[in-house]
N, C-alpha and C positions, 0 to 999 in steps of 0.2 A: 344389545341394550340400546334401545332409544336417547338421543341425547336430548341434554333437557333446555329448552328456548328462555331465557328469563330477558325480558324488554324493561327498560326503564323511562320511563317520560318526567323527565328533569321541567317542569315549570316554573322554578325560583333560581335565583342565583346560591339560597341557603341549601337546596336540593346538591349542588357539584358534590359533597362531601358522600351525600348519601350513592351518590355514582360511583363514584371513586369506593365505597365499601364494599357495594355489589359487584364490581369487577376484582376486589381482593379477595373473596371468601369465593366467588366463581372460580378464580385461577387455582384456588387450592384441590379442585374439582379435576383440570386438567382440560380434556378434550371431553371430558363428558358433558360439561357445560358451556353454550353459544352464551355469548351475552353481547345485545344490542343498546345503545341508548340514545333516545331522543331528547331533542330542547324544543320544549314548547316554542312556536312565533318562528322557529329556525326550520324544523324538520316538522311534515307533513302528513309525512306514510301513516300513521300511526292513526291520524283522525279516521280513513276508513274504516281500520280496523274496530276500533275502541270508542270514536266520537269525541268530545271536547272534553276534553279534564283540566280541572283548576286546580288540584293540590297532587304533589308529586307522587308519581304510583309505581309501583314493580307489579309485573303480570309474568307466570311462568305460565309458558306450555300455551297461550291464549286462551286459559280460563282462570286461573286462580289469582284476583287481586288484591294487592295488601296499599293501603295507602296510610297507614300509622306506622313509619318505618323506622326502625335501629336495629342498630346490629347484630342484637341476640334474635331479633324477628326474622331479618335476611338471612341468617345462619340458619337458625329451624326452618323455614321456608325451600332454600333449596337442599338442605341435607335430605329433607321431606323428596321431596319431588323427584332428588337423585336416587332414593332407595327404592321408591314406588317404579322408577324408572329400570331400575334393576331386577325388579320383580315382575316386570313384564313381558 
């Protein structure tokens, strides 16, 4: 099984809450789930990849982006990506 990449690009200081989710519902995952996060103005890697984002985004896998986030969304989002992940 493939593990599944989920990036975070924190842009707000309102965004820390929505980090802190994504890495609790990733940890429930174990090792099948990497989970990275950036802070806009801080960390940089992330402009190659993605380019300028204004409003706080989760990207799994570097295709799928959700930028309207709560926690029933991050929850569907990667339970999604971990099962597709197991089925491959």
């Amino acid at each position: 099984m493939a593990k599944v990449k989920v990036e975070f690009i924190n842009t707000c200081s309102s965004c820390v809450e929505i980090g802190h989710t994504i890495q609790d519902v990733a940890a429930g995952y174990g090792d099948d789930v990497d989970v990275k996060l950036y802070v806009a103005g801080r960390d940089f890697d992330y402009l190659k990849k993605y380019g300028m984002v204004c409003k706080g985004t989760m990207i799994i896998n570097g295709k799928t982006k959700y930028d309207n986030l709560n926690r029933e969304i991050i929850e569907k989002a990667i339970d999604k990506a971990v099962r597709e992940a197991d089925d491959a």
